[in-house]
Biopython code that builds the backbone (N, CA, C, O; Angstrom):
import numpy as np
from Bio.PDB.StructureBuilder import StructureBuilder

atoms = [
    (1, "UNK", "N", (0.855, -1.191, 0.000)),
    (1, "UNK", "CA", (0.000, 0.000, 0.000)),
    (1, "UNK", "C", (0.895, 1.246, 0.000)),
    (1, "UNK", "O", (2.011, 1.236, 0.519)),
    (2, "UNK", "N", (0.388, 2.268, -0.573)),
    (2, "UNK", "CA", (1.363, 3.774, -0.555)),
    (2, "UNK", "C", (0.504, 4.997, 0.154)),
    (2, "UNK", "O", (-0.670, 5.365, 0.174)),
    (3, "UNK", "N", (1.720, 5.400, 0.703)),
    (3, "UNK", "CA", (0.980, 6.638, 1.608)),
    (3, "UNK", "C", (1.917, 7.628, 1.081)),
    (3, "UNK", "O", (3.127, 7.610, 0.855)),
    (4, "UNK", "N", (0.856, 8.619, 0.936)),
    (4, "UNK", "CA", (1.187, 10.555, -0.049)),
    (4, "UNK", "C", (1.868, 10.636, 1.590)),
    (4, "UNK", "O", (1.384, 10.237, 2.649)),
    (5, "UNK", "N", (3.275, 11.368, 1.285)),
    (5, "UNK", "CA", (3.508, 11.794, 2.813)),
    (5, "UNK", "C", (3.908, 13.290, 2.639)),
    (5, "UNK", "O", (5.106, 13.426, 2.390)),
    (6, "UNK", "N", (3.240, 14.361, 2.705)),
    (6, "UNK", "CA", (3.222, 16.169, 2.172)),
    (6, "UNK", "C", (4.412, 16.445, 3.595)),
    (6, "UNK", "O", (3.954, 16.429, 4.738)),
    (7, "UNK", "N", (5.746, 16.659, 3.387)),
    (7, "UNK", "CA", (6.733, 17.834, 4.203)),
    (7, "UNK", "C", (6.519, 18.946, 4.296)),
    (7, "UNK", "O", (5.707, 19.536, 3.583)),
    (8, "UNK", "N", (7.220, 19.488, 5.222)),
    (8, "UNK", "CA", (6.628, 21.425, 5.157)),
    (8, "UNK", "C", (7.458, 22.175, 3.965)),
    (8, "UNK", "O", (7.267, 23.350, 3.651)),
    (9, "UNK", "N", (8.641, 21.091, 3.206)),
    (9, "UNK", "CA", (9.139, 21.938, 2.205)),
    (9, "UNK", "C", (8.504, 21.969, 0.976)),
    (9, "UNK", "O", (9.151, 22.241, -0.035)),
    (10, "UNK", "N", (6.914, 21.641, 0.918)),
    (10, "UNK", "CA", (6.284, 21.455, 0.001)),
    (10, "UNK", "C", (6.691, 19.800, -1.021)),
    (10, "UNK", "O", (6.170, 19.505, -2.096)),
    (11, "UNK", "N", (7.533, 19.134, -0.411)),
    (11, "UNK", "CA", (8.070, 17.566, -1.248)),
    (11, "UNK", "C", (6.709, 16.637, -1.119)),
    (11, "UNK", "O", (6.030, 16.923, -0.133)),
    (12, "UNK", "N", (6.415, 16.024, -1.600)),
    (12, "UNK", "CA", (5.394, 14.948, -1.284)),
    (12, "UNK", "C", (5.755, 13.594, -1.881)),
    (12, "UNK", "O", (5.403, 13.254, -3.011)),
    (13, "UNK", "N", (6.616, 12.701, -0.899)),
    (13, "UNK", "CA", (6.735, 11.063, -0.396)),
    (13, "UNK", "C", (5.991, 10.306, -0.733)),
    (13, "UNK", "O", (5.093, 9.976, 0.042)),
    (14, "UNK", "N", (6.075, 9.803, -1.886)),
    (14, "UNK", "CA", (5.331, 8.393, -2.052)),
    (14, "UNK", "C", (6.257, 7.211, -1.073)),
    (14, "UNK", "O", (7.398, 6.780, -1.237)),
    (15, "UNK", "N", (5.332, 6.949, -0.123)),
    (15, "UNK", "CA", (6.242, 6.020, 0.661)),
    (15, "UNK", "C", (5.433, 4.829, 0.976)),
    (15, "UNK", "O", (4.294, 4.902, 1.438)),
    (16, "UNK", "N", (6.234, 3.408, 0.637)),
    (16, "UNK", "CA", (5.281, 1.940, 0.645)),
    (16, "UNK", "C", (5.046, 1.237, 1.746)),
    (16, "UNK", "O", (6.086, 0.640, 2.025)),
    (17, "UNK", "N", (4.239, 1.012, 2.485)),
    (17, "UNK", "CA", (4.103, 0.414, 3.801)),
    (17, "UNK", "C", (3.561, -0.833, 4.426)),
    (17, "UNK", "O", (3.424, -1.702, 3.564)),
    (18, "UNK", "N", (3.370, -1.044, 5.064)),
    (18, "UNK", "CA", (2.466, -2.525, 5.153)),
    (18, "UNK", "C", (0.932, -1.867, 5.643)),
    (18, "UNK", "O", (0.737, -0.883, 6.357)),
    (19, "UNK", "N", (0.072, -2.649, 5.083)),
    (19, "UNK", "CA", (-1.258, -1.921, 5.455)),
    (19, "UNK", "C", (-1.709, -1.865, 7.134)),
    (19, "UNK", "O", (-2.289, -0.943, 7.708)),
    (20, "UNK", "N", (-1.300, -2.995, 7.627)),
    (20, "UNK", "CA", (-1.495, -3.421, 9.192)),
    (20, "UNK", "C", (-1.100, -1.940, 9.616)),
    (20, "UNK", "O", (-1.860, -1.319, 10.360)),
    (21, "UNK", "N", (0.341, -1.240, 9.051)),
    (21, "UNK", "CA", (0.908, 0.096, 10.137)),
    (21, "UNK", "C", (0.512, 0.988, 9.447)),
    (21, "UNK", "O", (1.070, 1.997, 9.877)),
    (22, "UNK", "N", (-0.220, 1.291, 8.494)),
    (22, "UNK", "CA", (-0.585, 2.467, 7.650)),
    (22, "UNK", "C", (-0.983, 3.420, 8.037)),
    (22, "UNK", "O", (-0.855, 4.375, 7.272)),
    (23, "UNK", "N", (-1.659, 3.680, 9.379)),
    (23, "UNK", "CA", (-1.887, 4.528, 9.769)),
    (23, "UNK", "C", (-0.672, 5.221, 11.140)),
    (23, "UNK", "O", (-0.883, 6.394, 11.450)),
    (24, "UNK", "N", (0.320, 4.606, 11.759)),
    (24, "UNK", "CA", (1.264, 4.619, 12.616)),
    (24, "UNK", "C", (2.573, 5.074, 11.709)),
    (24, "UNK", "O", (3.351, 5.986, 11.992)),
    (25, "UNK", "N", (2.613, 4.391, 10.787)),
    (25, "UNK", "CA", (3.886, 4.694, 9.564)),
    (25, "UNK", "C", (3.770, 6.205, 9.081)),
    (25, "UNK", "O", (4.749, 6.945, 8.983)),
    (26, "UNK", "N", (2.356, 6.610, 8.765)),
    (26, "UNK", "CA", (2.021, 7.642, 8.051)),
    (26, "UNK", "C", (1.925, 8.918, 9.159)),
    (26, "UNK", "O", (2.182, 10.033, 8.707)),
    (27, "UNK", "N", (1.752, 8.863, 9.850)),
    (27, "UNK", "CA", (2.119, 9.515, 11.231)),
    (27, "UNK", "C", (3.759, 9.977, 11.500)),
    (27, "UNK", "O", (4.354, 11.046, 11.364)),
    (28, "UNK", "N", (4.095, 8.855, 11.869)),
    (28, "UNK", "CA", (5.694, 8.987, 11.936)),
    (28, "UNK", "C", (6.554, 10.051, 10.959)),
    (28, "UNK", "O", (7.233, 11.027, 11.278)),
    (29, "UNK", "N", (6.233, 9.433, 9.548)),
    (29, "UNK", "CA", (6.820, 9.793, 8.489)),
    (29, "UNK", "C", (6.463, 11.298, 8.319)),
    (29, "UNK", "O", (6.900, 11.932, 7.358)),
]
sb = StructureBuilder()
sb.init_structure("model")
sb.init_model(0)
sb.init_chain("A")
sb.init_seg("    ")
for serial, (resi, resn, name, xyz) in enumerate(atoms, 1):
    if name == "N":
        sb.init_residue(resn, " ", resi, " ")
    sb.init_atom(name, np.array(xyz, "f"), 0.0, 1.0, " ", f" {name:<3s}", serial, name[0])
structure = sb.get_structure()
C-alpha cells in the first residue's frame, strides 16, 4: 500500500508500507 507523505518543504513522499501500520507509519513519516 502507498501513503502521499506532504513535508513542510512542500516535497510529497510516495512512501510503501504494510497496510497493518498504515496509519502509525504515516504519522511517523
Amino acid at each position: 500500500m502507498w501513503c502521499l507523505v506532504s513535508q513542510a518543504n512542500s516535497v510529497i513522499l510516495e512512501v510503501q508500507v504494510d497496510p497493518r501500520a498504515i496509519g502509525r507509519e504515516c504519522l511517523e513519516k
